[in-house]
C-alpha positions as CSV (number, residue, x, y, z in Angstrom):
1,X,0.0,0.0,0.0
2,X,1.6,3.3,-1.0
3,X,0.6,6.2,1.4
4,X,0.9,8.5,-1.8
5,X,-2.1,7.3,-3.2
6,X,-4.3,7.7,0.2
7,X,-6.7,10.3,-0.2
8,X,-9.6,9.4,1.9
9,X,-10.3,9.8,5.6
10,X,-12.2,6.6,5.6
11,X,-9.3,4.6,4.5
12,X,-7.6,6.7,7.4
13,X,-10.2,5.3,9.8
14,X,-10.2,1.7,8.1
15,X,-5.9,1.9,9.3
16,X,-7.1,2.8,12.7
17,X,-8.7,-0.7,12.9
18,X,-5.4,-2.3,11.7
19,X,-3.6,-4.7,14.2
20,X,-0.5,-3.0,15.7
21,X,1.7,-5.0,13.3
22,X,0.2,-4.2,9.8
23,X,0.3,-0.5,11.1
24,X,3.8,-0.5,12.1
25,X,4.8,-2.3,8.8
26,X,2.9,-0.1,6.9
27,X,3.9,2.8,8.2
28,X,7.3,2.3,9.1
29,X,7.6,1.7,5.3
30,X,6.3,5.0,4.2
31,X,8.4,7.3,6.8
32,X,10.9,9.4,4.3
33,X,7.5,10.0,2.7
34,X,5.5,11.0,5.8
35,X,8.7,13.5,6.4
36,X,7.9,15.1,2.9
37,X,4.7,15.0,3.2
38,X,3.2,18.2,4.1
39,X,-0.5,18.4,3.6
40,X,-2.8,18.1,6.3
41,X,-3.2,14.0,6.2
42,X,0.4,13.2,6.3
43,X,0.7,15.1,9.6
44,X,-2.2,12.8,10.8
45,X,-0.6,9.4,9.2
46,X,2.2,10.8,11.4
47,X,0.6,11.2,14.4
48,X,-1.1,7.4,14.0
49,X,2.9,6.6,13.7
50,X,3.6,7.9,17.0
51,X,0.6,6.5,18.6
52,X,1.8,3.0,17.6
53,X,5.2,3.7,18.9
54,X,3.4,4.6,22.0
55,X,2.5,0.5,22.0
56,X,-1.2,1.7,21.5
57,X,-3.2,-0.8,20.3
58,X,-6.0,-0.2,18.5
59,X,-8.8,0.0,20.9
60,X,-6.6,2.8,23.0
61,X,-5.6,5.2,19.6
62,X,-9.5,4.9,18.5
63,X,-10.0,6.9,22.0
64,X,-7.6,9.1,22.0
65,X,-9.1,10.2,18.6
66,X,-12.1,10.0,20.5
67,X,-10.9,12.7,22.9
68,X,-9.5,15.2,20.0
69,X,-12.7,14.6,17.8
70,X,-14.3,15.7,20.8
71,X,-12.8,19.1,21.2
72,X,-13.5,19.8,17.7
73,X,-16.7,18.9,18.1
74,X,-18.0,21.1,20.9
75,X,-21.2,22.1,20.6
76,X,-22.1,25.5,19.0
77,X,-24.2,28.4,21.6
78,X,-27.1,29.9,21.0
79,X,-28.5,33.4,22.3
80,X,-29.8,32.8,24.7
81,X,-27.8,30.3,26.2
82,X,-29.1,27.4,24.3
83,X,-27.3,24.6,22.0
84,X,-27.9,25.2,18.5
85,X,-27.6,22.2,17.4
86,X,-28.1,19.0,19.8
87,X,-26.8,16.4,17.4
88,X,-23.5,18.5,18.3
89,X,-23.5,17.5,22.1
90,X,-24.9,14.0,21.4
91,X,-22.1,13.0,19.5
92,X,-19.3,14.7,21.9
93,X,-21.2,12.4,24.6
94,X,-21.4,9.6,22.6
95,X,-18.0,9.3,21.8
96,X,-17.3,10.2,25.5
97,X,-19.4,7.6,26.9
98,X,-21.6,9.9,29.2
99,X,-24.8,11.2,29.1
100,X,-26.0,13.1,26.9
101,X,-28.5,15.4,29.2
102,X,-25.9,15.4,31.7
103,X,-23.6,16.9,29.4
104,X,-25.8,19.6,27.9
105,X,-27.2,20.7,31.4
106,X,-23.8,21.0,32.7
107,X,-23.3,23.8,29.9
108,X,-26.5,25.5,30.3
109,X,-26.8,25.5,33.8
110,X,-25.3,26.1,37.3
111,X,-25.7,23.3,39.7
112,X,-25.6,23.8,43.4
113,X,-26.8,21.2,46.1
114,X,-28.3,23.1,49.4
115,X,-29.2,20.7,51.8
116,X,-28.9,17.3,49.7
117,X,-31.4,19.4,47.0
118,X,-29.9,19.9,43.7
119,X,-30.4,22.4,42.2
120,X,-30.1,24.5,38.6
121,X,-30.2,28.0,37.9
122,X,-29.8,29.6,34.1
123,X,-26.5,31.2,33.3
124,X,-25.4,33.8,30.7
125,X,-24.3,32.6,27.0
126,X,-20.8,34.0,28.3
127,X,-21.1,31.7,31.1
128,X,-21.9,28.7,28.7
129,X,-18.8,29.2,26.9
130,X,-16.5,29.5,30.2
131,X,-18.2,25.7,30.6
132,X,-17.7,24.7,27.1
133,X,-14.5,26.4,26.7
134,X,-13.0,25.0,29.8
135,X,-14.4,21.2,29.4
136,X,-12.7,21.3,26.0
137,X,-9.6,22.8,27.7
138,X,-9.3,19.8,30.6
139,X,-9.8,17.4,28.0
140,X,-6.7,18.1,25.9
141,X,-5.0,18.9,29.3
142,X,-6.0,15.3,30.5
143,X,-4.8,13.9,26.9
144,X,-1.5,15.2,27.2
145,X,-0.5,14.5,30.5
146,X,-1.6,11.0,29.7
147,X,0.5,10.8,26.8
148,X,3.6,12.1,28.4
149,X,2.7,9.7,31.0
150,X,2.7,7.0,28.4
151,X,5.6,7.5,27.1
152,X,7.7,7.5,30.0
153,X,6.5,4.4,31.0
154,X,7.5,3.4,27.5
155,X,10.6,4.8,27.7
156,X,11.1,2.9,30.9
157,X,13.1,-0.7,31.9
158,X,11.0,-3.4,32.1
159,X,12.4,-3.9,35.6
160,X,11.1,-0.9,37.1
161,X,7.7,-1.1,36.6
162,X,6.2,-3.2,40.0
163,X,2.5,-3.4,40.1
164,X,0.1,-0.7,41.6
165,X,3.5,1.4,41.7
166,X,2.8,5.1,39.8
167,X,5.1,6.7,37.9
168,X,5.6,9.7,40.9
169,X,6.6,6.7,43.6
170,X,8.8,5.0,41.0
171,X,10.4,8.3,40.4
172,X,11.1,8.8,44.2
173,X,12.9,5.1,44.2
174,X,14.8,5.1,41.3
175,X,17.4,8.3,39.6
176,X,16.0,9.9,36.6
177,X,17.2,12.6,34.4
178,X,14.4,14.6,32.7
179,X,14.3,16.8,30.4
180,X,12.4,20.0,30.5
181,X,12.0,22.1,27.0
182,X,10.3,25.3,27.8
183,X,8.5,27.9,26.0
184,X,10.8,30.7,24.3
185,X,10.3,34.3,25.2
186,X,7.2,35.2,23.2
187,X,6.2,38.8,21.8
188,X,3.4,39.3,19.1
189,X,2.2,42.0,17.0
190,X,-0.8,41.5,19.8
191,X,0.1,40.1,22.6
192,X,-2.6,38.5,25.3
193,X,-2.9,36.9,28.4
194,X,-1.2,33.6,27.0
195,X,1.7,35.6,26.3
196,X,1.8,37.0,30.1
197,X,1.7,33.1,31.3
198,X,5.0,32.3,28.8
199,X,7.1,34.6,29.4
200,X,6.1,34.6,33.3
201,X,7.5,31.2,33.0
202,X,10.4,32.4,31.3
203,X,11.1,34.8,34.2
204,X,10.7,32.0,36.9
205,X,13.4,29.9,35.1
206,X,15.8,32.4,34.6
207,X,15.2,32.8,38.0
208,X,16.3,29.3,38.7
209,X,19.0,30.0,36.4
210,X,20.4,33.2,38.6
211,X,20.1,31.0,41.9
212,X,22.4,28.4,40.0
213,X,24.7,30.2,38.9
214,X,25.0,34.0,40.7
215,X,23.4,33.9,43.8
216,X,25.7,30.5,44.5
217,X,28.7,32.2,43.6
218,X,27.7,35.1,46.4
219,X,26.8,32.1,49.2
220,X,30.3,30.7,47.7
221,X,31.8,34.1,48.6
222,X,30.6,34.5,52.1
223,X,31.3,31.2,53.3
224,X,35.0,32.0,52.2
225,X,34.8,35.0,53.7
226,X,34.8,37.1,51.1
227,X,32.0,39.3,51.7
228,X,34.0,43.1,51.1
229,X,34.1,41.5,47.3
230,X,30.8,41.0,46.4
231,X,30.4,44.0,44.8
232,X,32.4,42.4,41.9
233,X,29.6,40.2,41.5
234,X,27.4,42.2,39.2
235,X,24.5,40.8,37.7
236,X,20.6,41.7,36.1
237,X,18.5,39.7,38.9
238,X,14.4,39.6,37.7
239,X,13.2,39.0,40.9
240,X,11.3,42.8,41.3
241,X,9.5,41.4,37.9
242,X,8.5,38.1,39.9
243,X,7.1,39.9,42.9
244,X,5.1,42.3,41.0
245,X,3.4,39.6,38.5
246,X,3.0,36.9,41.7
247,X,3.6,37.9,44.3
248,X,0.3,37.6,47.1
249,X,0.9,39.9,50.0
250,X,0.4,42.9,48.0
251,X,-1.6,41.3,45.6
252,X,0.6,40.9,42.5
253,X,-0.7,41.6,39.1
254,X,-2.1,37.8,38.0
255,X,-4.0,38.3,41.9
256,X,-5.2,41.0,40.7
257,X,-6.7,39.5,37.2
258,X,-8.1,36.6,39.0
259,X,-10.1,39.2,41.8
260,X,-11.6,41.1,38.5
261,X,-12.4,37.9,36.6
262,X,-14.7,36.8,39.6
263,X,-16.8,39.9,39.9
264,X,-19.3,41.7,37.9
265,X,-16.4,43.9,36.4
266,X,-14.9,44.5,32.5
267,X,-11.3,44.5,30.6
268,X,-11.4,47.9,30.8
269,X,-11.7,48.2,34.3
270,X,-9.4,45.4,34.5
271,X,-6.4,47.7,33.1
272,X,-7.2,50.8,34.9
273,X,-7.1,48.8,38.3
274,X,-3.3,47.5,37.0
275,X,-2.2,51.0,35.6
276,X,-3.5,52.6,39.2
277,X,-1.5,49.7,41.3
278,X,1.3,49.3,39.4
279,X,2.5,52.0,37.7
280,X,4.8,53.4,39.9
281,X,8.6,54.2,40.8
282,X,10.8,51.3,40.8
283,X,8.2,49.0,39.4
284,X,8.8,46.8,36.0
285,X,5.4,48.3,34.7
286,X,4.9,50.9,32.4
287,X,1.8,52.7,30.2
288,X,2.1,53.0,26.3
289,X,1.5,56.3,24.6
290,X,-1.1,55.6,22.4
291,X,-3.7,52.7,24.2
292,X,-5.7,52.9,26.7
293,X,-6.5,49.6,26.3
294,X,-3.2,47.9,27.3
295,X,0.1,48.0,29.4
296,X,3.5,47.0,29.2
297,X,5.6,44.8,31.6
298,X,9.2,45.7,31.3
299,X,10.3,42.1,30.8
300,X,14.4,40.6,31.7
301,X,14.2,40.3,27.9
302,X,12.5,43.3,26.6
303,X,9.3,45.5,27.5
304,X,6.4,43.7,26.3
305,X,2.7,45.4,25.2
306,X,-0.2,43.4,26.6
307,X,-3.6,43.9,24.9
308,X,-6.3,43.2,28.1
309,X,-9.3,42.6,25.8
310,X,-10.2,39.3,27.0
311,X,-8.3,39.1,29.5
312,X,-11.0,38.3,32.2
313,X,-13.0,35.8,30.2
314,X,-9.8,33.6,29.0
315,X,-8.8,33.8,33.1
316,X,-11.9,32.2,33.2
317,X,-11.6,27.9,33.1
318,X,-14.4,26.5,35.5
319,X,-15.0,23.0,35.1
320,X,-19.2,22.2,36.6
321,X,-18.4,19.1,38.6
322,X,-21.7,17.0,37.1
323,X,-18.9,17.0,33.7
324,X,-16.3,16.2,36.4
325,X,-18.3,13.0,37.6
326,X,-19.5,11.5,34.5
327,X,-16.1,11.5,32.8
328,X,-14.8,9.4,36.3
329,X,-18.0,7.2,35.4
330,X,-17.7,7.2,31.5
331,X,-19.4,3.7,30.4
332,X,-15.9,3.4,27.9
333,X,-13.2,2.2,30.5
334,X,-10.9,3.8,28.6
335,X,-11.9,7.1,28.8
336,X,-12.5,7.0,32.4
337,X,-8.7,6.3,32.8
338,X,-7.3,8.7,30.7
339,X,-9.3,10.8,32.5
340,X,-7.5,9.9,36.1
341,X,-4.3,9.6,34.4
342,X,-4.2,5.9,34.7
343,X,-1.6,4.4,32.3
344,X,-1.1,0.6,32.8
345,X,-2.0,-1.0,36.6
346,X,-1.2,1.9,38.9
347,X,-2.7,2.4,42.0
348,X,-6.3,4.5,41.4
349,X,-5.8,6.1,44.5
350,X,-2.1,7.1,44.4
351,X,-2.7,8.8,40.8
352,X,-6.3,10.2,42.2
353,X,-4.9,11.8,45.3
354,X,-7.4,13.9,46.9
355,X,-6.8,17.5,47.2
356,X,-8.0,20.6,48.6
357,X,-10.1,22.9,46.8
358,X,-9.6,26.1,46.4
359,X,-11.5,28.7,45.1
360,X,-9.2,30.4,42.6
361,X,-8.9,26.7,41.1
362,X,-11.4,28.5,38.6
363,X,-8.7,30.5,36.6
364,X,-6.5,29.6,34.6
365,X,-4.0,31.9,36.1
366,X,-4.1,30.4,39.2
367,X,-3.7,27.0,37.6
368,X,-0.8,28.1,35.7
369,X,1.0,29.6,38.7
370,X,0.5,26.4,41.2
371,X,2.0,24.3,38.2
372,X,4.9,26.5,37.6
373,X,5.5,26.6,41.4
374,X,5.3,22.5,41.4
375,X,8.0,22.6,38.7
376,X,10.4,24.8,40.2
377,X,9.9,22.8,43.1
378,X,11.1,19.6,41.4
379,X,13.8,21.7,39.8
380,X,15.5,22.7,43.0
381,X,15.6,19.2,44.4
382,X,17.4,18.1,41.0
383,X,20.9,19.1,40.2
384,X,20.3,21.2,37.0
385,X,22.0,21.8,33.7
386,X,21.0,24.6,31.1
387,X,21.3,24.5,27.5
388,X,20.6,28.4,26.3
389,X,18.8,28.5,22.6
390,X,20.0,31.2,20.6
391,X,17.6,32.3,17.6
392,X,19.9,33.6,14.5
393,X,17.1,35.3,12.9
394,X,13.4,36.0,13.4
395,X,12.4,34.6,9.7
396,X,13.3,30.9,10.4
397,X,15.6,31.4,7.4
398,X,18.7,28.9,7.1
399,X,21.6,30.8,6.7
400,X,21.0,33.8,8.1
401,X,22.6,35.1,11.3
402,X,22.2,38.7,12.6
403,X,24.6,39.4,15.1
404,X,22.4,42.5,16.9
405,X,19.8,39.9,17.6
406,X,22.1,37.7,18.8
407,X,23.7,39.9,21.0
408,X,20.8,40.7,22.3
409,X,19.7,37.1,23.4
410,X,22.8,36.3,25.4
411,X,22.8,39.5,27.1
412,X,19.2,38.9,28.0
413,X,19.9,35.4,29.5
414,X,22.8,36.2,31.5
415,X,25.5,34.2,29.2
416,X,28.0,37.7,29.1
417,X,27.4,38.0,32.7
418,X,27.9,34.0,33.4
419,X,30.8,34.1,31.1
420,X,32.5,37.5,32.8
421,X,31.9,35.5,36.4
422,X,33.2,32.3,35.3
423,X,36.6,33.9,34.0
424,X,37.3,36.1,37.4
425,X,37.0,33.1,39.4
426,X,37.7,29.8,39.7
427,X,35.7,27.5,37.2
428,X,37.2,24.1,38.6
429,X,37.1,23.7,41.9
430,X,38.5,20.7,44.4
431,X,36.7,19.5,47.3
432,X,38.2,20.2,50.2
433,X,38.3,16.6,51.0
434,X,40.6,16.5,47.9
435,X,42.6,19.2,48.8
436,X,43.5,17.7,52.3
437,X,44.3,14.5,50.9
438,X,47.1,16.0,48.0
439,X,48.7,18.6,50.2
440,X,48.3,17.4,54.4
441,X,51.9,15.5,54.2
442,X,53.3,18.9,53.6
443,X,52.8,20.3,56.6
444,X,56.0,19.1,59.2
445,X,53.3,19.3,62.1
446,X,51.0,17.4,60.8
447,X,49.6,14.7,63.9
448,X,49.4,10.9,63.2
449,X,46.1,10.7,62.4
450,X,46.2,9.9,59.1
451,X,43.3,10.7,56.0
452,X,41.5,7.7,56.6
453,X,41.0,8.1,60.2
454,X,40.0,11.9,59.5
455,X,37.6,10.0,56.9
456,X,35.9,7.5,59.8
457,X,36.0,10.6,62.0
458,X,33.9,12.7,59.5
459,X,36.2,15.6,60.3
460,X,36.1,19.2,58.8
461,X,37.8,19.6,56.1
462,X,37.2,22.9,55.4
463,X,39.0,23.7,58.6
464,X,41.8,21.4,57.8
465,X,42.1,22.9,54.6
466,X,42.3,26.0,55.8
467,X,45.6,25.4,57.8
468,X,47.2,23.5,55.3
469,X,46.5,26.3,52.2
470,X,47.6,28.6,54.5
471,X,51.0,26.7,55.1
472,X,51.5,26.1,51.2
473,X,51.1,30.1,50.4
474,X,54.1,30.5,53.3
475,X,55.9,28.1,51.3
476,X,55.1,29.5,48.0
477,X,56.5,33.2,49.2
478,X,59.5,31.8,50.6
479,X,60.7,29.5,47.6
């Protein structure tokens, strides 16, 4: 079977139902041409190739398409808030495996239960599309995490997989190395509240990347005693940006989005209330000339122009719990998994862990800040590495390379400054354990313990050390 000749999606659909070894043969056959092929069904040929790679069978890709067709298939809203077309919703529940009047109250109505009564109350079309909006959100959240789940456990020896063991415990048992590739520094021709999360996560790891590398060189210098040299340790830190975008005692600038998104308020009032708060002295805020409909945050990299249209109703991402329950209780078993994040035979409970709920778990800020806090979390318990991108040009042209932009990258990331640090001081440096053990003969006073016994003892080193480096530069001065 040649894929160049493929044309229809129902042969796509017929390949689906393929066994995972006619797929794989099929497929793997066809790769150089998947690679060239650039119209819209080779990328999904290519996806099916990754899925199989996955060790999907057949029965598991048919519902992850069931989860994407899903998405696309979100019901259209009506004025008021009605579904204008109910085939719309019966196929997203089909294919979900949950009820279908379940599904459609849950986007027209609020539910609240007052003393065991439940009970519904009619909601605004804006309203109905927070629902929609944020059920098709969660379910490409819950796809992805499950794939990335998948393929770790893919990825992973045989031997360390023990039943009802997650991937989090096995983590905690075993070392890993992971591999984190973040989002670039982003600035649009219009830029929006998803451009405020990226490049607020771009500021928390460069962050992470001035506590490795600077603010370690100035605990360095104190515990050597060096403290009347720290001056010489100059360097950009963004941590004034950090506090004013997150911090909560004063309220910090996404605090402040997520108070406006839950009242009776508008965009407009939105960026007043942020031009009034922060707009001040010594702040990384500023106001452009020309807009009263935006403001800028004076970025590590560069001063970025936010446009707050919207701003409120994308901070918006509510999830009614009666969608919450039925995709836990989906009738396809499959769906109900990927749903909790179940993979192979985990532990339901371990992968389900109960938390507390919190109010703000309504916007997405607020989601986006508690998961960037978990990863720096996991970050500063790993010993990390960085591997700084450098964009040559802004066309994604080969062969082109301007040196101003350039330039202006590794100033922004700290490299000139890492690079100017690394060369007035000491790049390689030996324990002190080391140190003792090459240079403690040396010394003519040196007692009988010898390095083993200092070893057993667990003595100080650093102290020892000191004598003995001491001793060598007397040496050194009279020779």
């Amino acid at each position: 079977m040649s894929v160049s000749k493929i044309h229809s999606k129902g042969l796509f659909a017929a390949l689906l139902m393929l066994s995972y070894s006619k797929m794989s043969s099929i497929l793997s056959k066809q790769w150089d041409f998947l690679q060239k092929n650039n119209n819209q069904f080779g990328h999904l040929l290519l996806l099916l190739y990754c899925l199989i790679t996955l060790n999907l069978m057949k029965e598991k890709r048919m519902i992850v398409n069931k989860y994407l067709f899903s998405i696309l298939l979100s019901p259209t809203l009506g004025q008021p808030c009605s579904i204008e077309n109910e085939g719309e919703a019966k196929n997203v529940a089909k294919l979900l495996g949950i009820e279908n009047k379940d599904f459609a109250d849950s986007l027209l109505y609020k539910t609240r239960t007052i003393s065991g009564e439940v009970i519904q109350s009619t909601i605004t079309k804006d309203e109905c599309n927070v629902y929609r909006n944020s059920f098709a959100k969660e379910l490409y959240n819950r796809l992805f995490n499950w794939l990335v789940k998948r393929l770790n456990y893919t990825v992973m020896p045989q031997n360390l997989r023990e039943k009802g063991k997650g991937l989090s415990k096995i983590k905690e048992d075993y070392h890993h190395i992971g591999l984190l590739d973040i989002f670039g520094f982003e600035i649009l021709e219009l830029n929006s509240l998803e451009q405020l999360f990226i490049n607020y996560a771009n500021e928390k790891l460069q962050q992470l990347y001035i506590e490795y590398i600077f603010k370690a060189e100035e605990k360095e210098f104190m515990n050597e005693g060096l403290k009347n040299y720290l001056s010489e340790l100059n360097f950009k830190d963004n941590q004034h940006i950090l506090d004013m975008l997150d911090k909560v005692n004063p309220p910090g600038v996404f605090q402040t989005i997520d108070e406006l998104s839950s009242v009776n308020s508008t965009d407009t009032l939105l960026c007043d209330r942020l031009v009034k708060t922060y707009h001040k002295p010594g702040m990384a805020f500023a106001i452009p000339r020309m807009s009263k409909e935006s403001f800028i945050v004076k970025h590590t990299a560069k001063d970025v122009e936010y446009n707050i249209e919207n701003f409120r109703a994308k901070n918006k991402d509510e999830l009614p719990k009666v969608i919450e329950d039925n995709m836990k209780n989906s009738s396809l078993t499959l769906v109900s998994r990927i749903w909790k994040g179940l993979c192979l035979d985990e532990d339901e409970a371990e992968a389900m862990s109960p938390s507390k709920i919190n109010p703000r778990d309504r916007f997405l800020g607020y989601k986006f800040r508690m998961q960037m806090k978990d990863l720096m979390e996991e970050l500063q318990k790993c010993e990390c590495h960085f591997i700084r991108c450098v964009k040559p040009n802004d066309t994604k042209e080969p062969g082109s390379f301007i040196p101003s932009l350039v330039l202006r990258q590794i100033t922004y990331m700290g490299i000139m400054d890492t690079i100017r640090i690394r060369k007035e001081i000491y790049p390689i440096r030996r324990s002190f354990q080391s140190f003792y053990q090459r240079y403690f003969e040396l010394d003519p006073e040196k007692t009988s313990i010898t390095f083993q016994e200092h070893l057993n003892k667990g003595s100080n080193f650093r102290e020892l050390s000191r004598k003995y480096s001491y001793f060598i530069k007397v040496i050194s001065f009279s020779l």
